[in-house]
N, C-alpha and C positions, 0 to 999 in steps of 0.2 A: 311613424310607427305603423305596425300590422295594421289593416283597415278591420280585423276580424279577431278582437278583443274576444278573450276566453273568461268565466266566468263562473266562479266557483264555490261552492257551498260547503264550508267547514265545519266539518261533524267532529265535535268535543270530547273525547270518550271519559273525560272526567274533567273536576274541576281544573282549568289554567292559573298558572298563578305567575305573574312578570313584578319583575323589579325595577324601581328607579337606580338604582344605583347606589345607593346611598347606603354607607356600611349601617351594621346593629350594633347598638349600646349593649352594657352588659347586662341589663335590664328587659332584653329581649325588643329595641326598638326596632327602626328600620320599617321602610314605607314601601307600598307595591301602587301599582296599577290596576283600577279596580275594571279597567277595559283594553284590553293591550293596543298599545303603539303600533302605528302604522311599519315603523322600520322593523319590525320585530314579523308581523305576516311577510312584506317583502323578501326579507333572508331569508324566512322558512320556506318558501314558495319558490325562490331561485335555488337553493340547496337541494330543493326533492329534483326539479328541471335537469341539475350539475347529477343526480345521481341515476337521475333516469338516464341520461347520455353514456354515464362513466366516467364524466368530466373529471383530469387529476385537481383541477386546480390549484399546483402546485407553484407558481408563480403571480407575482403581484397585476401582474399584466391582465391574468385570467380572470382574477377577480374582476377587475375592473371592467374589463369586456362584458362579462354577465351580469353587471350592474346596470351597464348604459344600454344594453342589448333588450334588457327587462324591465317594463315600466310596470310597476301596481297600484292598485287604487286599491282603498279598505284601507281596516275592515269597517263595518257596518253590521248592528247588530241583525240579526234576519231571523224570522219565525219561520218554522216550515210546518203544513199542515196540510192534511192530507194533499201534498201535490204541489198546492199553493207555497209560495214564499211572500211573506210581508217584510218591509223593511222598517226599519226606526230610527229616529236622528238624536243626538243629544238634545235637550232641552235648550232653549236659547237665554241669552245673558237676560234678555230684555223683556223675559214674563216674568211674573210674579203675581204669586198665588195668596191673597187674603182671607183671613179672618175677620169679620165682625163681631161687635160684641154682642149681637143676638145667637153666633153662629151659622152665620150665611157664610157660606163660601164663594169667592169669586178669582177670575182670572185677568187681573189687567196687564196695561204693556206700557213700560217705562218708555220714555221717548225723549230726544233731543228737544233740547227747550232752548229759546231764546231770551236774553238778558232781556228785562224791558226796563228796570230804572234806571236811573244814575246811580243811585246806592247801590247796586246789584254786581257782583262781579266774581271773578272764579280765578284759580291760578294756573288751569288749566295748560300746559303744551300748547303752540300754535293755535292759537286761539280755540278752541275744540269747544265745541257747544257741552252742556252738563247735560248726564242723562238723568232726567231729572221723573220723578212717581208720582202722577194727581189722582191722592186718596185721602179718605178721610186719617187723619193721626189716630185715631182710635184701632184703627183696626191694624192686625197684628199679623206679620209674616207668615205662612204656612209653609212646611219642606213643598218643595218642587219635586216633580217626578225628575228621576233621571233621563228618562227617554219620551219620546212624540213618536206617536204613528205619523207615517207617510203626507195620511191625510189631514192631519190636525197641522202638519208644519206648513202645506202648503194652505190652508187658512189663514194660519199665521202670516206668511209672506205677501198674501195678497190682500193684508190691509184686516183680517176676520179675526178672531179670537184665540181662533184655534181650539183644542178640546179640552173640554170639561171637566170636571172632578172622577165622572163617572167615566169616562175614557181614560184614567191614568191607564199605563201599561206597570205590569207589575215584570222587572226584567228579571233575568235569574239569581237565585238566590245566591249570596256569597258562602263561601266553604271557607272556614277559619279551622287550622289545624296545628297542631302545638308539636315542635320541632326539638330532641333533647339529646345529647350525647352524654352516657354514661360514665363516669371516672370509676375505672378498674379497680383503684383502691379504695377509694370512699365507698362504693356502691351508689353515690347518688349524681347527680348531674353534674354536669363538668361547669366551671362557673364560664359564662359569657355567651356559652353555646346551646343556653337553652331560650327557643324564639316562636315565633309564631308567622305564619302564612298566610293569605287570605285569600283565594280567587273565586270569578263568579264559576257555578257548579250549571252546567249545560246538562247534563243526564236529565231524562224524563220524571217528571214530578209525579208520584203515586198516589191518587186519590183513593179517597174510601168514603163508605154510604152513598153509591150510585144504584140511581135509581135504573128502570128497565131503559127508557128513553137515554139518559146519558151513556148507559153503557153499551148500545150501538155504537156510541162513537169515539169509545178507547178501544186500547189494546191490550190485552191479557200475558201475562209472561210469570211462571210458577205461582200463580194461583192469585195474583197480584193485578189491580187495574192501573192505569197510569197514562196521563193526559196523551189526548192525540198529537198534540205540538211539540215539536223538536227547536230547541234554540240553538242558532249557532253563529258562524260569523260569513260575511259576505263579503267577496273582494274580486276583484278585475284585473287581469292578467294580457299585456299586451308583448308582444316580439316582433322585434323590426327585421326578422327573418319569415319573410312571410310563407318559406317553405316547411315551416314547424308544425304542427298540431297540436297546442298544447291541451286541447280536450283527448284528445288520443294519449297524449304520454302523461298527463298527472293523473286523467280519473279513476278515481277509488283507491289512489295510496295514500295508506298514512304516513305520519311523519314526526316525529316529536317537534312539540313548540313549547316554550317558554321554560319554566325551571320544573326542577323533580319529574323531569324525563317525562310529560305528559302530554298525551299525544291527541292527534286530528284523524278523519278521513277528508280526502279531496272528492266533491263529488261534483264533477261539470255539468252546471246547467245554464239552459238559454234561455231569453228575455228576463231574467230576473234582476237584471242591475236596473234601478228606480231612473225612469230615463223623463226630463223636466217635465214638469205637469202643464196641459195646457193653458189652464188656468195663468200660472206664474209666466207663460210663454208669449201669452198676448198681452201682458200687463207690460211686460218690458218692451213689445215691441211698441208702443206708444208714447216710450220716456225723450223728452226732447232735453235741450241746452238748459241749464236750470234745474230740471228735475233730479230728483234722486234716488236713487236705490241703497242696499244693503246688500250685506254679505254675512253670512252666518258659519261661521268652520264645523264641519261637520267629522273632522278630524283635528287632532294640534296640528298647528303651524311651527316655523321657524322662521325669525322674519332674522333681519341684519340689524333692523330698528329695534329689535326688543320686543314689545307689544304691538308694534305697526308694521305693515310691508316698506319693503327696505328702497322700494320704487316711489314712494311719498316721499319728494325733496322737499327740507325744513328751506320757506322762501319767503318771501315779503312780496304781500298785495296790498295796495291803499292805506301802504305805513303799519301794518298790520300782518305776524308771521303767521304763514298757514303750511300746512302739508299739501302739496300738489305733484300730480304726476302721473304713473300708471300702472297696472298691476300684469304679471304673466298672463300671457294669451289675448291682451288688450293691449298691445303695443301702440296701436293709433287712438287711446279711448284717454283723452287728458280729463284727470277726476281729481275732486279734492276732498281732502277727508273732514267731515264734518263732526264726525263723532264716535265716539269706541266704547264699548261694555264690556273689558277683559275682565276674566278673572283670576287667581293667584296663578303665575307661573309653573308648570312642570318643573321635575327633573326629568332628563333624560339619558340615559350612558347603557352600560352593555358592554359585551365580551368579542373584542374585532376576531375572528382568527385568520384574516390576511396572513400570509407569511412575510415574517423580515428578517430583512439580513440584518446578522448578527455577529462580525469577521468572518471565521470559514465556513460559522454555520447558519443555518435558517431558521430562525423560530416560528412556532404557529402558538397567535393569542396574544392578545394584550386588553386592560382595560381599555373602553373609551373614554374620554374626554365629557364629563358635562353639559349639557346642552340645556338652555331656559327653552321651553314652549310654550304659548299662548297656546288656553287648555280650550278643548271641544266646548263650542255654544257661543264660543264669543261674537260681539256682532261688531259690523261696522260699517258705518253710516257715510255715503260717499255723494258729492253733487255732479252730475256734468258739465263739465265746461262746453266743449262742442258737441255737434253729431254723435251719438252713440252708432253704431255698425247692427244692419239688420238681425245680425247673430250676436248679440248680448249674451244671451242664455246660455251660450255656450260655455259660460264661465261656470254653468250647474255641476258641481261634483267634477271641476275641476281644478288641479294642485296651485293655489295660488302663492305659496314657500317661497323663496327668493335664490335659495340655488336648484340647479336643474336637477342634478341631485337629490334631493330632499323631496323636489317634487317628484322623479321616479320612484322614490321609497312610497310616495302616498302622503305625506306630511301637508296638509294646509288644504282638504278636499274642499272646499265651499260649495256654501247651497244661496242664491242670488233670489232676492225679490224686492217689492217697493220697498223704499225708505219713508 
């Protein structure tokens, strides 16, 4: 690939709103994506590419060339503030946030536990350790933030807590909007066709009652104050044409993404893709034969296994079946999986418009096919058998999916630290 990945900040002009696929009841059911899928940035981001060229793409061929031609990574949600970009990760499978019944609040980390009785036993897959919670039974579940800053994840992966109550991130608000088609004759809504939407709303939050000091640090627009932070998405754009520019030819176009024609700006910036933290970079370069790391998807994956990579052979050690093997971009790294925190399955599907032949003619469009995901935050818990490679880390926020494909859409980004 390019050695001089392009790097882009996507400005929301209004709420997004993405679909699983999944038709609506006449009840107005039917489910979205309350963060969009990584396949859904990638086609938007090759499509603006194919129109900045003039590309016809009028053959199956073409497509596919701008598919293998264009790797993307994202998206990731990203704060932008004056200047500054922050980044944020899904929350991982393996915190959880307590209540006690005084109301203390706290954050612990569920972990791989080992069987120690003879009584004791699980039905677990390939013998998979349980991830198991040491807290008092009294104390009661709290909702989880959806998102970690940068720096609380990499606390978290380096053995630390991670952040606090008082650091949740509050992400953008969701925009729910009610969808109805009229019957000419009844005058009232047509039955089946009346639904509802819901995507997160990027536009600047408007505060009021600022004082002199806070309002140095907003901005003014008809008479209105309204935070200095811009939320949007962030994602990484490579071309194996390394005669291309692509900060020359996307920055500042919009583009429609996702559904009811709602659109982006592209605005190319540099060093702002979250590159491994030292911290997590020296922890891994210490990990010997024995030791273990994790892995966190910091995007869905698609494995071939279902909830596991598809490179974990189901095998038998000491009479006893385990998952062993290796994962993308770790070809020489034999690991075994010790343990996994998924959680429910995605849907996944969308609107192909490849062109097909169709006798004498061509069609453009068709549904896609279904796809299960292993959803963002999951973790998984892996031993080394041999040597790890001085560059472990390099597996940070990279596609660990099972087709090569899946990994150029951006499907399976992982974020690596101890286990």
């Amino acid at each position: 690939m390019s050695a001089r990945p392009a790097d882009f900040f996507l400005r929301p002009r209004s709420p997004l709103i993405f679909r699983s696929g999944k038709p609506f009841g006449t009840t107005g059911g039917g489910d979205g994506f309350g963060f969009p899928p990584p396949g859904t940035i990638a086609g938007a981001l090759r499509a603006e590419l194919a129109d900045a060229f003039d590309l016809a793409l009028d053959a199956p061929a073409d497509h596919a060339s701008l598919r293998t031609r264009l790797e993307c990574r994202g998206p990731l949600l990203a704060r932008e503030t004056g200047g500054r970009v922050d980044v944020f990760f899904p929350c991982p499978a393996d915190a959880v946030y307590l209540v006690a019944p005084d109301g203390t609040k706290r954050l612990v980390r569920a972990k791989p536990t080992d069987i120690q009785e003879a009584s004791e036993g699980c039905d677990l897959p390939g013998k998979l350790l349980p991830v198991l919670l040491q807290a008092d039974e009294n104390d009661k579940r709290e909702e989880k933030p959806v998102f970690w800053s940068t720096t609380g994840m990499t606390a978290w992966l380096t053995g630390g807590l991670g952040p606090g109550f008082e650091e949740t991130v509050l992400p953008p608000p969701e925009d729910t909007r009610t969808h109805v088609a009229i019957d000419p004759e009844s005058l009232a809504h047509d039955e089946g066709r009346l639904f509802q939407s819901t995507g997160l709303d990027f536009e600047p939050r408007q505060v009021e009652h600022l004082n002199d000091k806070c309002r140095e640090k907003q901005y003014r627009d008809a008479g209105h104050y309204f935070a200095p932070e811009r939320w949007g998405l962030l994602a990484r754009l490579q071309d194996s044409d390394d005669s291309t520019d692509l900060r020359k030819h996307l920055n500042q176009r919009g583009r429609r993404l996702g559904a009811d024609g709602r659109s982006v700006r592209m605005a190319a910036r540099s060093g702002i893709w979250p590159e491994i933290p030292k911290e997590v970079d020296t922890a891994l370069k210490n990990l010997g034969p024995g030791d273990r790391f994790c892995l966190v998807l910091a995007t869905p994956a698609i494995f071939s296994g279902g909830w596991r990579p598809g490179g974990l052979i189901e095998t038998t050690e000491n009479h006893k079946t385990i998952f062993r093997g290796t994962l993308p971009g770790l070809d020489s790294v034999d690991i075994k999986l010790l343990a996994a925190a998924v959680g429910r399955w995605v849907a996944y599907s969308g609107w192909d418009m490849e062109p097909q032949p169709r006798g004498s003619r061509t069609m453009f469009g068709r549904p896609r096919a279904v796809r299960r995901l292993a959803p963002a935050g999951s973790v998984y818990w892996f031993e080394l058998v041999n040597d790890p490679p001085a560059d472990l880390g390099k597996l940070w926020l990279a596609p660990v999916s099972d087709d090569p494909q899946d990994r150029r859409d951006g499907f399976g980004l992982a974020l690596i630290g101890l286990g």
